[in-house]
C-alpha atoms as a printed R data frame, in Angstrom:
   type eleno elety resid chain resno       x       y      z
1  ATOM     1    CA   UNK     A     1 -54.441 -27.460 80.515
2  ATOM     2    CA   UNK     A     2 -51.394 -29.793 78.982
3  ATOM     3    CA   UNK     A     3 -49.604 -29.919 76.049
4  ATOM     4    CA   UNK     A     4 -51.431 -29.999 72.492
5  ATOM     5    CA   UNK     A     5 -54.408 -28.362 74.135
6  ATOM     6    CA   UNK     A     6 -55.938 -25.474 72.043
7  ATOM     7    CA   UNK     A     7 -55.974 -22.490 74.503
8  ATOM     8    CA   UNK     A     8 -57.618 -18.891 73.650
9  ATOM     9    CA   UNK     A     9 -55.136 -15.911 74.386
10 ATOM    10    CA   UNK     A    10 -56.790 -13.493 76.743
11 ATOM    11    CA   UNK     A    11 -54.882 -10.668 76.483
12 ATOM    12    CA   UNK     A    12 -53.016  -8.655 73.645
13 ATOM    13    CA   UNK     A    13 -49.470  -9.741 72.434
14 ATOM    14    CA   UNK     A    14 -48.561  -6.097 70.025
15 ATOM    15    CA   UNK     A    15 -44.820  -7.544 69.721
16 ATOM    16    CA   UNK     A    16 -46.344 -10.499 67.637
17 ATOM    17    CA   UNK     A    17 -49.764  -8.970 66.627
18 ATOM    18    CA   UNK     A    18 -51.849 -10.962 68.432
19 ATOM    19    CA   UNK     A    19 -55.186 -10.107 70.141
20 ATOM    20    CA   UNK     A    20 -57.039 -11.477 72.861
21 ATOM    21    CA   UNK     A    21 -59.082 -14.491 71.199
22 ATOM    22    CA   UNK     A    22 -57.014 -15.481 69.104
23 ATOM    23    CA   UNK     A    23 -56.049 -19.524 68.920
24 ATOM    24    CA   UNK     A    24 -52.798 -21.550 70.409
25 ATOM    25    CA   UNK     A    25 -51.516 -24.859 71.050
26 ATOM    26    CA   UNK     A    26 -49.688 -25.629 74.398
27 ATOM    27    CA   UNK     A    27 -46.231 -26.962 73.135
28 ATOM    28    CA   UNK     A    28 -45.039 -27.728 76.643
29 ATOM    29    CA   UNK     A    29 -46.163 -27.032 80.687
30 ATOM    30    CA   UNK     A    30 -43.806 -25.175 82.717
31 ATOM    31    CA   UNK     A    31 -43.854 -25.969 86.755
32 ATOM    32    CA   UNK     A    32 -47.178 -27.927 86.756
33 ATOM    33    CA   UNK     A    33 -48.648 -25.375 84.710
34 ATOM    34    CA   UNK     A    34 -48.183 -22.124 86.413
35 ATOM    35    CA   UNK     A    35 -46.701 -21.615 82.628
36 ATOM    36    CA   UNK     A    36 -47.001 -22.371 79.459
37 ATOM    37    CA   UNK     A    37 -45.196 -22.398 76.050
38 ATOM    38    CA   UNK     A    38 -48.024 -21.485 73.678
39 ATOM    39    CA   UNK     A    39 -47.791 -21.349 69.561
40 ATOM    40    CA   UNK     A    40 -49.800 -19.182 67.590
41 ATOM    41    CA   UNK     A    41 -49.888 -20.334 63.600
42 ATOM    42    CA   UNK     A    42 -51.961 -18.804 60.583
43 ATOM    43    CA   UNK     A    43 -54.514 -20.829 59.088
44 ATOM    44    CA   UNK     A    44 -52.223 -22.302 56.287
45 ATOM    45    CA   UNK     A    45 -49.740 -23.475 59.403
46 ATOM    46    CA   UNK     A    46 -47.231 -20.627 59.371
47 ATOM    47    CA   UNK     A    47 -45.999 -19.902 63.043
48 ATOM    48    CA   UNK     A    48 -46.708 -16.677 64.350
49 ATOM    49    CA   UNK     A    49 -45.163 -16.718 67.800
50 ATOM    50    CA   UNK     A    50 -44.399 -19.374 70.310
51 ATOM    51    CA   UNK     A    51 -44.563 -17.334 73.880
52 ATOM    52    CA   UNK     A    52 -43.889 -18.062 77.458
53 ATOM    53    CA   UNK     A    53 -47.100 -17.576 78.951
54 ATOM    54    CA   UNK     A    54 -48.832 -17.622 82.730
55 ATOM    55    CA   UNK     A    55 -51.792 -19.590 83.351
56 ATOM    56    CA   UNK     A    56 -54.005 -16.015 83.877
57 ATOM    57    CA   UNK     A    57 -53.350 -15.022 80.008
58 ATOM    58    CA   UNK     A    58 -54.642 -17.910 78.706
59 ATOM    59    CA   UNK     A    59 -57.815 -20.008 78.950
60 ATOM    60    CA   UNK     A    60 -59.170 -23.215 77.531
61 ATOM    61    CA   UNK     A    61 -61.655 -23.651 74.875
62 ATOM    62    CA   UNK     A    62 -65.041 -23.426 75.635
63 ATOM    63    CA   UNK     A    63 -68.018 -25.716 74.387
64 ATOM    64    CA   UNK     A    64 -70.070 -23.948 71.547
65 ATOM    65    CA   UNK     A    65 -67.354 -21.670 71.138
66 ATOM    66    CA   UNK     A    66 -66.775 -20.792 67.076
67 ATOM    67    CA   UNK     A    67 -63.619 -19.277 65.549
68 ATOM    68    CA   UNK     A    68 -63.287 -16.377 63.561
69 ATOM    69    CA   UNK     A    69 -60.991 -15.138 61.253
70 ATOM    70    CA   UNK     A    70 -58.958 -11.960 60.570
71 ATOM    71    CA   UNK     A    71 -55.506 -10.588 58.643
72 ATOM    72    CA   UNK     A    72 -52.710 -10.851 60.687
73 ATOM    73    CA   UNK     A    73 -51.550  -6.971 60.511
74 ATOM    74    CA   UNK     A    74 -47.873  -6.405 59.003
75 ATOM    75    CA   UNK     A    75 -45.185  -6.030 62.054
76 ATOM    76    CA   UNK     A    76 -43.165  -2.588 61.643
């Protein structure tokens, strides 16, 4: 994986209310990529999160893999 990939989050992030599936962008490879900075946006391009992340929370896209949306849930 390098940086600008699209990535799919494989476990849950509560502190940001993310959920494993949901969509990020590499932003930049830590140590030959046993990390990764990862952004998670809304549709309409608002950032969610950007989070340090290790290689085992996060995969690359798949082929014939479809998106799906949901409402980001209001942080308390």
């Amino acid at each position: 994986m390098k940086e600008f990939d699209r990535v799919i989050l494989q476990v849950n992030l509560p502190e940001y209310g993310l959920l494993a599936g949901d969509i990020g962008t590499i932003v930049m490879v830590h140590n030959g990529g046993a990390g990764y900075e990862v952004e998670f946006m809304t549709l309409s391009g608002e950032t969610v999160a950007v989070s340090t992340l290790l290689k085992e929370q996060i995969r690359p896209i798949k082929q014939k893999e479809i998106a799906h949306v949901r409402q980001m849930a209001e942080l308390g």
